[in-house]
NUKELUM-575986 format. One record per residue (C-alpha): y, x, z. Coordinates in Angstrom, 2 decimals, padded with zeros to 5 digits. Layout:
! NUKELUM-575986
NODE/py/px/pz
NODE/Y/X/Z .
...
***
This chain:
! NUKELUM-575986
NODE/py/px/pz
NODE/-097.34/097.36/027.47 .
NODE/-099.78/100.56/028.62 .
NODE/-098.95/102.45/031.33 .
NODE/-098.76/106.36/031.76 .
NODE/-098.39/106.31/035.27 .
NODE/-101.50/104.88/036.77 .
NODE/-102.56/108.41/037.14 .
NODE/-099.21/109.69/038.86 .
NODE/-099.85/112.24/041.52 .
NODE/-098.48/115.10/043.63 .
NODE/-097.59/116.67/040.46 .
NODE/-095.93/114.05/038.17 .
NODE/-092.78/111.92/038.76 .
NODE/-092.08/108.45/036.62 .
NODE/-089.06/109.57/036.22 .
NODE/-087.42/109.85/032.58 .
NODE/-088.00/112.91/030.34 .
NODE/-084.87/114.98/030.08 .
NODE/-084.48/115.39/026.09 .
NODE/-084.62/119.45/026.98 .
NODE/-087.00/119.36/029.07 .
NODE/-087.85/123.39/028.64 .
NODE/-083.99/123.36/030.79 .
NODE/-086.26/122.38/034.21 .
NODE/-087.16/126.00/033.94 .
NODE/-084.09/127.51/034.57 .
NODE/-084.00/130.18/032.18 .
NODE/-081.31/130.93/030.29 .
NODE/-082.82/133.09/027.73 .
NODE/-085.66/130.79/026.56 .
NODE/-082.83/128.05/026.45 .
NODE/-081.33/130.45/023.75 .
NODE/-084.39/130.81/022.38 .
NODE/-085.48/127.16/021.54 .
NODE/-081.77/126.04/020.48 .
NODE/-082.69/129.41/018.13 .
NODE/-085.62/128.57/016.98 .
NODE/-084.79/124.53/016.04 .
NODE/-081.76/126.12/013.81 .
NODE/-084.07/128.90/012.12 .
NODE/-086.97/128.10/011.92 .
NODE/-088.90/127.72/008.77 .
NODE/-091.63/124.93/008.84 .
NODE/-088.16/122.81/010.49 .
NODE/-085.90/123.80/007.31 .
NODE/-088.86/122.31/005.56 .
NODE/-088.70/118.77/007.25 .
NODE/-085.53/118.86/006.57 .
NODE/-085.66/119.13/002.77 .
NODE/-087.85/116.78/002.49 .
NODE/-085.28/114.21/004.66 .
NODE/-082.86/115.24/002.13 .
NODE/-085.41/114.44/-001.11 .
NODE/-086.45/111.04/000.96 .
NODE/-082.59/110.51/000.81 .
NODE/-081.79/111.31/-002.20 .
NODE/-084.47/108.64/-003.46 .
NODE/-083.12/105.96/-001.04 .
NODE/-079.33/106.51/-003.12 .
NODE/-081.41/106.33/-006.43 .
NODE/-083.06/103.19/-005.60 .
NODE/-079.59/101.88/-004.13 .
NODE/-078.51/102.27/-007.29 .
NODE/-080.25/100.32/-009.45 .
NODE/-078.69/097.45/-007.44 .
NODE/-075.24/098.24/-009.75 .
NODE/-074.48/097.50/-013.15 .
NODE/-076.52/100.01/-015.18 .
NODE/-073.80/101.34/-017.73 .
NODE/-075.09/103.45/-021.22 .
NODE/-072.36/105.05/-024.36 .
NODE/-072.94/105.78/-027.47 .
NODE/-071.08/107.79/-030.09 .
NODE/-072.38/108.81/-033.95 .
NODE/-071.19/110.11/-036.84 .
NODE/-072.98/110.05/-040.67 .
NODE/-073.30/108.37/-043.68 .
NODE/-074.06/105.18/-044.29 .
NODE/-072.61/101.66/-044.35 .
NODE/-070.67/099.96/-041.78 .
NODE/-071.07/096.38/-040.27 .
NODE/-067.74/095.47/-042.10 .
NODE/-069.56/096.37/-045.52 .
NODE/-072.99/094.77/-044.93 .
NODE/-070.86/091.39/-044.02 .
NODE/-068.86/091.63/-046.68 .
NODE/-072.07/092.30/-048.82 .
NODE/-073.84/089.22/-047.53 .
NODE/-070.49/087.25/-047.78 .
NODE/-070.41/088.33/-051.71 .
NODE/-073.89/087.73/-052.24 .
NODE/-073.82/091.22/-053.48 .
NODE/-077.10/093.32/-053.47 .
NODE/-074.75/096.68/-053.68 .
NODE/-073.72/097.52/-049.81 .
NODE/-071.16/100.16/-049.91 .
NODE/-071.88/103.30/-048.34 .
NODE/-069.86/106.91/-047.42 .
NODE/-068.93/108.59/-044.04 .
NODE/-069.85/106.56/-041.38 .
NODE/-068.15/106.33/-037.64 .
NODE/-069.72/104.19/-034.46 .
NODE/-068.99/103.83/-031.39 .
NODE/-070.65/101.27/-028.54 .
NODE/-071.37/100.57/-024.77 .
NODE/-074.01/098.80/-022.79 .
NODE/-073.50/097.09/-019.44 .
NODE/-076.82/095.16/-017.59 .
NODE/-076.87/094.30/-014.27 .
NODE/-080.40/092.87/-012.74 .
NODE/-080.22/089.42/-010.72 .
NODE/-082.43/090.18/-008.16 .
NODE/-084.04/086.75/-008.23 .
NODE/-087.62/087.57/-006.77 .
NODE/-086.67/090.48/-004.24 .
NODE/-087.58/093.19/-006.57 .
NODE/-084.13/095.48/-006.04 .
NODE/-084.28/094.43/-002.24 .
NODE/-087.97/095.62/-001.85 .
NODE/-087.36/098.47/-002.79 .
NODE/-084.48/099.43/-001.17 .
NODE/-086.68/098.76/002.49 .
NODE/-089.69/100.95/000.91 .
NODE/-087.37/103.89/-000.03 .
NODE/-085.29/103.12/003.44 .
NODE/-088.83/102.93/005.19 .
NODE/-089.17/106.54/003.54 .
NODE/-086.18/108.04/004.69 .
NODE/-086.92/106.75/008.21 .
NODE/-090.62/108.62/007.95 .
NODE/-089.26/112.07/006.82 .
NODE/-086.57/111.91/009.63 .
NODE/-089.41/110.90/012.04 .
NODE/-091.73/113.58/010.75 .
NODE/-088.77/116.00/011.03 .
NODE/-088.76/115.16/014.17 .
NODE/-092.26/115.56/015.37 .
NODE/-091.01/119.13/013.71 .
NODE/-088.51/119.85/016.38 .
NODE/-091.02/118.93/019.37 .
NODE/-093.66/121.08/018.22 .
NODE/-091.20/124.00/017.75 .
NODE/-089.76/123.40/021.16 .
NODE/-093.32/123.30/022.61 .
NODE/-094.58/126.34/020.81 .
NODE/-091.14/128.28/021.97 .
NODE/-091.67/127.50/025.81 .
NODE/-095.63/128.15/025.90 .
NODE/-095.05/131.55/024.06 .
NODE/-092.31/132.47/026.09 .
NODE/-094.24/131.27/029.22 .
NODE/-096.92/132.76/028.07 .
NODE/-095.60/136.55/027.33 .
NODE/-093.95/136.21/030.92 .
NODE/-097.32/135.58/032.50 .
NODE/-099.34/138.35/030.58 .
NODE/-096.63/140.55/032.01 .
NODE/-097.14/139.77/035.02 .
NODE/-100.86/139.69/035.30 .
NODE/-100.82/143.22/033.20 .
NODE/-099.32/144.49/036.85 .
NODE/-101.66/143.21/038.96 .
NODE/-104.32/144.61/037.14 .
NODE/-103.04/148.55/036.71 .
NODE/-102.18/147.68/040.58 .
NODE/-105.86/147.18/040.64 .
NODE/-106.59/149.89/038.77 .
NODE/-104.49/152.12/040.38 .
NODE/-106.35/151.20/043.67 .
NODE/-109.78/151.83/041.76 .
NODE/-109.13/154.97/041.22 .
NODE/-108.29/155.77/044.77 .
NODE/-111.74/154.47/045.75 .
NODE/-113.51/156.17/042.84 .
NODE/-111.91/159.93/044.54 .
NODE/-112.93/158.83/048.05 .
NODE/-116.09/158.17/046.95 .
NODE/-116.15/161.82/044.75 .
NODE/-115.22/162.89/047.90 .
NODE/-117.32/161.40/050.65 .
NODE/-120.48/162.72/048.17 .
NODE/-119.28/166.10/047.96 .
NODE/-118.88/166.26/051.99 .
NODE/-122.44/165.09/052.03 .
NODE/-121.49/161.73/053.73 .
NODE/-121.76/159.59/050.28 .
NODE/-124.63/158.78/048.54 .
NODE/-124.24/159.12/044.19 .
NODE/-124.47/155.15/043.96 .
NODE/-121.23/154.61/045.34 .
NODE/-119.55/157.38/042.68 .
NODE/-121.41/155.78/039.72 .
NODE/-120.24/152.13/041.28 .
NODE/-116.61/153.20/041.64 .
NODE/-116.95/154.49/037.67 .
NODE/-118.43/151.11/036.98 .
NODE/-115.35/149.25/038.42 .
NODE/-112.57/151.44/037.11 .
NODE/-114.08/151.28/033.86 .
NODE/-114.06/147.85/034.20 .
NODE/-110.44/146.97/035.19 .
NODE/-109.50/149.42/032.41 .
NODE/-111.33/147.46/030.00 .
NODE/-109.58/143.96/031.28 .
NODE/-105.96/145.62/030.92 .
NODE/-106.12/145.60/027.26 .
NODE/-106.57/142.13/025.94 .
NODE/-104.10/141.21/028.41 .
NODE/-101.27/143.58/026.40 .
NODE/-102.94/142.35/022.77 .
NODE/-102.41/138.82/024.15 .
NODE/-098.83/139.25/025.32 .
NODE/-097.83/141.12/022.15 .
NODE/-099.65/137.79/020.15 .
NODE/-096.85/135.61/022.53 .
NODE/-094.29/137.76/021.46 .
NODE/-094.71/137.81/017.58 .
NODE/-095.21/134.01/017.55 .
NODE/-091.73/133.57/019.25 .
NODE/-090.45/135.90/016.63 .
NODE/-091.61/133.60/013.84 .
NODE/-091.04/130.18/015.43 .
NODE/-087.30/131.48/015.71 .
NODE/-087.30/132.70/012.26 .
NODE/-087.37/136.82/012.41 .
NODE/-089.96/138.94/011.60 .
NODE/-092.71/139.09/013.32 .
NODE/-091.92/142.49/014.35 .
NODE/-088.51/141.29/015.52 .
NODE/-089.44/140.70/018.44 .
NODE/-086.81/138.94/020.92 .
NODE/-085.60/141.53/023.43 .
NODE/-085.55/138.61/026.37 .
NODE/-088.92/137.35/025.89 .
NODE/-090.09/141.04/026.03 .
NODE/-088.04/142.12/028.84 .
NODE/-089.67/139.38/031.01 .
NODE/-091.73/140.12/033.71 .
NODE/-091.84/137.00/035.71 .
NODE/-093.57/133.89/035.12 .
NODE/-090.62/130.75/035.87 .
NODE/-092.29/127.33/037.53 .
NODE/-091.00/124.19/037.72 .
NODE/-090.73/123.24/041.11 .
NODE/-090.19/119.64/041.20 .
NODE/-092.96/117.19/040.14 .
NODE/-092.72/117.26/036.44 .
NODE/-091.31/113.51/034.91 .
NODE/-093.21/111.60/033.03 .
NODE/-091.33/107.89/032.39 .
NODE/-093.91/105.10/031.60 .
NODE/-095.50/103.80/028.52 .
NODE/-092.41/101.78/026.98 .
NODE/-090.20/105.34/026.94 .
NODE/-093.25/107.50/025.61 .
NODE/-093.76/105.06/022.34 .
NODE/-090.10/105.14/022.03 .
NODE/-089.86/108.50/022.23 .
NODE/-092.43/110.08/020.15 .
NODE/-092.07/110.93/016.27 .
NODE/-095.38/109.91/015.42 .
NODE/-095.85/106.58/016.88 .
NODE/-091.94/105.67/015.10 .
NODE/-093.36/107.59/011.86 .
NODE/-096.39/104.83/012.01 .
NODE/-093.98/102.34/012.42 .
NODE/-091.93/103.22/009.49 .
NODE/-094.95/103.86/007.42 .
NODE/-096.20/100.40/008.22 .
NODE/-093.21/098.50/007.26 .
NODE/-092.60/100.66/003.82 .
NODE/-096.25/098.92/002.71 .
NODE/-094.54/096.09/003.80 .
NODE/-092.39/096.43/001.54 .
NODE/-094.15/097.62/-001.25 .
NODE/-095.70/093.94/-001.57 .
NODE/-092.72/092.67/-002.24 .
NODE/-092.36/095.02/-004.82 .
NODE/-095.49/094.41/-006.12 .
NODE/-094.90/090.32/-005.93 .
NODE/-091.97/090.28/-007.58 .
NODE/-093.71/091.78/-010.89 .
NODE/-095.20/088.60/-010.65 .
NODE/-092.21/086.89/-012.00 .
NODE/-089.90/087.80/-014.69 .
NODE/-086.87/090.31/-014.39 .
NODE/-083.57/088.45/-015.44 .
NODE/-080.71/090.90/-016.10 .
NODE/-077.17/089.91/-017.32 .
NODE/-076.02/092.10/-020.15 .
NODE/-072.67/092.75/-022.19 .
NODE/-072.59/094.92/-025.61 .
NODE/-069.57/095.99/-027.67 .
NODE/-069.66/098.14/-030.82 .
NODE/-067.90/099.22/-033.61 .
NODE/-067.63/101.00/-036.47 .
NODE/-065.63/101.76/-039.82 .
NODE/-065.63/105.07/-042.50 .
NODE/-062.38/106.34/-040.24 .
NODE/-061.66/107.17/-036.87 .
NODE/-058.92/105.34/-036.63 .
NODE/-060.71/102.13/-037.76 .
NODE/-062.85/101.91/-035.15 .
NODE/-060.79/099.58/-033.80 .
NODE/-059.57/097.18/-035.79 .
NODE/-060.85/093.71/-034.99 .
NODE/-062.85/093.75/-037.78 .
NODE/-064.79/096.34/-037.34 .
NODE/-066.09/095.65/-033.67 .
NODE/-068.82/093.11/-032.58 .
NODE/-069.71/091.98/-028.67 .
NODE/-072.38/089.98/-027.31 .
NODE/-072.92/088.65/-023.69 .
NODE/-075.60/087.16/-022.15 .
NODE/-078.88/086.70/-020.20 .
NODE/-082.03/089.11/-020.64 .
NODE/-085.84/087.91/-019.90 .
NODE/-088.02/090.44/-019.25 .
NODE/-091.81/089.31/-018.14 .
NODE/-095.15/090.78/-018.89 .
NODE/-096.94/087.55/-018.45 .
NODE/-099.55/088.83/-020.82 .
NODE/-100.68/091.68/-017.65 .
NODE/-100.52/088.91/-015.09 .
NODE/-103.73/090.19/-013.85 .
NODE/-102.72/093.76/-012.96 .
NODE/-100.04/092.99/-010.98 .
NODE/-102.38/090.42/-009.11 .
NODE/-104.34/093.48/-008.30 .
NODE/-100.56/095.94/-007.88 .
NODE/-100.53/092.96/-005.09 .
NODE/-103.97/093.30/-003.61 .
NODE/-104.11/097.33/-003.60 .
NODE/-100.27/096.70/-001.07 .
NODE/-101.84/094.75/000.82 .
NODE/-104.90/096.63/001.12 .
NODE/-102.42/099.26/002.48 .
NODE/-100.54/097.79/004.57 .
NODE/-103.97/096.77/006.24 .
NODE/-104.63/100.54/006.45 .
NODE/-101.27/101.23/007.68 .
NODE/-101.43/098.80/010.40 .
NODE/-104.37/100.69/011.54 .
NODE/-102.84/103.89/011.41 .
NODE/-100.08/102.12/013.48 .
NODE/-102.38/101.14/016.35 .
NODE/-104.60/104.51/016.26 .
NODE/-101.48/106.59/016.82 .
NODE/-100.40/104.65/020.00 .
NODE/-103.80/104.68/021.21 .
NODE/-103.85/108.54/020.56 .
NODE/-100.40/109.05/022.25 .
NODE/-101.30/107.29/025.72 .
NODE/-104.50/109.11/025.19 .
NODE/-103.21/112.30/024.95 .
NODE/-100.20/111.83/027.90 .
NODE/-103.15/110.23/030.28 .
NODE/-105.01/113.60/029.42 .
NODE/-102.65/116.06/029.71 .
NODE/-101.73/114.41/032.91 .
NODE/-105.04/114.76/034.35 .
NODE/-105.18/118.55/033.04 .
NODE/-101.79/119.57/034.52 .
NODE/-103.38/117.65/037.98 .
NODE/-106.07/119.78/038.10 .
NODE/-104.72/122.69/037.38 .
NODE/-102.26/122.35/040.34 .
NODE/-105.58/121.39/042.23 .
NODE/-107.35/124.89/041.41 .
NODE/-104.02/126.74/041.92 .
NODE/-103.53/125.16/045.55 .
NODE/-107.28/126.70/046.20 .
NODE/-106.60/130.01/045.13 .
NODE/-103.63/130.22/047.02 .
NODE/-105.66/129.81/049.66 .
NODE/-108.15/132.11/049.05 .
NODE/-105.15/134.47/048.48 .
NODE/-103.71/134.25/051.83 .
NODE/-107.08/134.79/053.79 .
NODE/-107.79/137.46/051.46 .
NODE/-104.07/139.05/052.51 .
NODE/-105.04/138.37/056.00 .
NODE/-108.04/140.50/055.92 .
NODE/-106.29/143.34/054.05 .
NODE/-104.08/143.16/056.61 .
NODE/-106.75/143.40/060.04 .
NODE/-108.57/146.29/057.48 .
NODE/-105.35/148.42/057.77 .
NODE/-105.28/147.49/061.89 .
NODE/-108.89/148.88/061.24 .
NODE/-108.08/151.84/059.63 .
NODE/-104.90/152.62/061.98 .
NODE/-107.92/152.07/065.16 .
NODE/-109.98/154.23/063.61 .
NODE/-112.50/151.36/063.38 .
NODE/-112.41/150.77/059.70 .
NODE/-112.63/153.51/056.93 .
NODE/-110.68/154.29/054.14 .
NODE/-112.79/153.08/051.39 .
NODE/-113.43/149.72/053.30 .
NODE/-109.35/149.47/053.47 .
NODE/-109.59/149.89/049.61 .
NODE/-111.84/147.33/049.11 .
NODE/-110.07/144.87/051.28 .
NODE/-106.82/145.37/049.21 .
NODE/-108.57/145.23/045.71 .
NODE/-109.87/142.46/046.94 .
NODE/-106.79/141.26/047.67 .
NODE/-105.17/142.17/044.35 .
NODE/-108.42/140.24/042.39 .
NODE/-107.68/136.77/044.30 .
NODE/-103.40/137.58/043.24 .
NODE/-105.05/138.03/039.86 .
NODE/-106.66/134.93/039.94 .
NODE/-103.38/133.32/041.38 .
NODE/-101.18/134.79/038.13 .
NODE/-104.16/133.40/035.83 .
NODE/-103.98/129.45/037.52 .
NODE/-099.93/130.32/037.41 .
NODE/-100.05/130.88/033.55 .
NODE/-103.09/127.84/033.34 .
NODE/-100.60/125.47/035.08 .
NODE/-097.28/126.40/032.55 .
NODE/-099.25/125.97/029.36 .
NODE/-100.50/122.39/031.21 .
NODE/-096.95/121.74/031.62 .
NODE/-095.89/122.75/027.49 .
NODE/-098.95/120.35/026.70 .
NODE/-097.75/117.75/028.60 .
NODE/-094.23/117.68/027.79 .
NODE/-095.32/117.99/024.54 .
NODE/-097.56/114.81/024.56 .
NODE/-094.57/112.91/026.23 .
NODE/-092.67/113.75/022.62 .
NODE/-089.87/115.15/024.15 .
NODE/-087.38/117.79/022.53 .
NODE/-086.02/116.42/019.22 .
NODE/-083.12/114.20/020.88 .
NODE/-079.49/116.40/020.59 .
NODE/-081.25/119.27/018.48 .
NODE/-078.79/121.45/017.01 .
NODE/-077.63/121.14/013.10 .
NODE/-080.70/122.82/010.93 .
NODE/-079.43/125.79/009.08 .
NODE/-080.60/125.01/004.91 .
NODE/-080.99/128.29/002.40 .
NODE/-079.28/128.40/-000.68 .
NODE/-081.87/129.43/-003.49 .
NODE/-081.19/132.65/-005.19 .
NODE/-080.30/132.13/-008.81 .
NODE/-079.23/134.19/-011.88 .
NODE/-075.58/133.18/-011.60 .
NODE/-076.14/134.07/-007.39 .
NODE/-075.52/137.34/-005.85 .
NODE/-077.30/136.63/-002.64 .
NODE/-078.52/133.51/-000.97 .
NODE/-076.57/132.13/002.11 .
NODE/-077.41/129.31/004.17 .
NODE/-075.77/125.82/004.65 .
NODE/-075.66/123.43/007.80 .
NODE/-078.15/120.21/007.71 .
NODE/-076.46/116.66/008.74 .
NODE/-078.09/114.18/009.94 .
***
């Protein structure tokens, strides 16, 4: 079996997956959030509907394992069966005729000889087993989306700070600068270069807020509001949460275990299975065991006398021999698929350890490039603070202590940036490890709105 953990680093533990894994991040708010948002939201109540139609088809099928039962009732003119007997008995050529009662019922059951019924019971159970698996994959991409949007409207807060900090700071320069040049001690360059850099951080503080307020309306949405509903915890955060333990991983058995798609393949693979047996048994002919009783007089009340009623019992043979050919081919097009489907099976294993083995490496870099900016952060605090030693001495000016600490709020900036890079690595890999759909709360179903309806409501989904 493939390994995910040949790559395991600093970052990464081989420990198991926690089912919520967004929990490791301690917040109690985006916990609300993503047990919100896998009851509301609507692509999920989708899934779900289709687990129930998958269902629904899986009882159908089921059924046609029982006796199939059929009634009949009429009323008319005509003869009965007791007069056309009675005509042949006589030799008679006049069949008497007047108001005419019947009544009858049909019973068949199908002897499943050839695997027909059975066949198709695995394909439609095979069904089922995709939609709940797709339903699934549902829940861990709503989970996902939830924590990198949340994550994600944290960090933007946070980085829309440190830049008005830096703006803030700018702008201090820019009036030393106005000022040094109006003293005579400044030269015009250094005004138009503070004007340049103010206008620049200005500049940077906007896609910032149009990126945070994106965050925020997609958590809306994923948790089914508005997307101007926009959850007062999410916007209220300012902070950007870590995980501060080496995130878990498990190894290759637990990741094809775990993720919906790879058990979706499998499914898929063994309903063309069964399809072939569906299509082989239409090789053979259908046998089905069948009882009939009818009946029928000029009254009501005759219907039943003995005489009037007739039953048969017996065997049915049902075989299109003459089409023999077709279902040949109904045989070769299954197999064809389950060919296909066998591919599909091994692709989307191949894609999954792919995908954890990259996301792995991603997150490891990330943590790499975040470790060097801190770095460069803490010499750059270090010279901010000798620049204000300087400027206490009387050795350093004031516009060279400004530039040390916008200096030192451009290297925080770029430590908030590899904060927010190494969260969303996180989200992709937890993600790619197929987490988040084990335990999920009970999906909340609408009720269509029909004429005889006031209003629509909504119904619990069971699993």
């Amino acid at each position: 079996m493939p390994t995910v953990t040949s790559f395991a680093g600093e970052g990464l533990a081989p420990s198991t997956v926690p089912a919520k894994w967004w929990r490791l991040y301690r917040e109690p708010a985006l916990d609300a959030l993503v047990e919100e948002a896998l009851t509301n939201n609507r692509d999920l109540r989708e899934a779900a509907a289709h687990l129930l139609e998958a269902r629904a088809i899986l009882r159908e099928v089921r059924g046609q394992r029982l006796p199939q039962t059929k009634t009949s009732a009429d009323a008319g003119g005509g003869s009965t069966l007791e007069d056309q007997i009675g005509a042949a008995y006589d030799n008679s050529d006049h069949i008497r005729t007047g108001s005419r009662f019947g009544l009858g019922a049909d019973v068949a059951w199908e002897a499943d000889l050839f695997g027909r019924l059975a066949a198709s019971v695995k394909a439609s159970r095979a069904d089922a087993d995709v939609a709940r698996a797709e339903a699934d994959g549902v829940r861990v991409l709503v989970a996902a989306e939830v924590t990198r949007n949340w994550l994600g409207a944290c960090g933007y807060s946070h980085r829309i700070f440190v830049a008005r900090r830096s703006l803030t700071l700018l702008e201090q320069g820019r009036e030393i600068a106005k000022h040094l040049r109006t003293a005579g001690a400044g030269l015009p360059v250094d005004v138009v270069r503070a004007d340049t850099l103010v206008a620049q951080a200005q500049a940077a503080i906007s896609p910032l807020e149009a990126a945070r307020a994106e965050a925020l309306a997609e958590l809306a949405v994923l948790t089914g509001r508005p997307p101007t509903k926009i959850p007062a915890t999410a916007a209220a955060c300012t902070h950007l949460p870590t995980i501060t333990a080496p995130a878990p991983i498990g190894d290759g058995l637990d990741l094809l275990r775990r993720r919906p798609d790879v058990r979706a393949a499998e499914r898929r693979l063994a309903g063309m299975t069964a399809q072939i047996g569906v299509a082989t048994a239409d090789l053979y002919p259908r046998i089905s065991l069948g009882a009939n009783i009818a009946s029928s007089s000029h009254t009501p009340g005759d219907l039943i006398a003995r005489n009037n009623i007739i039953w048969r019992i017996g065997p049915l043979l049902s075989w299109s021999f003459p089409n023999i050919s077709a279902a040949r081919a109904r045989v070769a097009q299954a197999r064809a698929r389950e060919i296909g489907a066998l591919a599909r099976f091994d692709a989307t294993i191949l894609t999954a350890l792919k995908e954890v083995n990259q996301a792995g490496d991603e997150y490891e870099a990330a943590l790499q490039r975040r470790e060097a900016l801190r770095v460069a952060a803490d010499r750059s605090a270090e010279a901010m603070r000798l620049s204000r030693l300087g400027r206490a001495a009387g050795s350093a000016t004031a516009l060279e202590a400004l530039d040390a600490e916008r200096a030192d709020l451009g290297a925080q900036a770029a430590l908030a940036t590899a904060d927010s890079e190494i969260a969303t690595a996180q989200v992709v890999l937890f993600k790619a490890l197929g987490g988040g759909w084990e335990d999920a709360p009970m999906i909340m179903l609408p009720t269509p709105v029909r004429a005889s309806s006031a209003a629509a409501t909504a119904r619990p989904f069971h699993e």
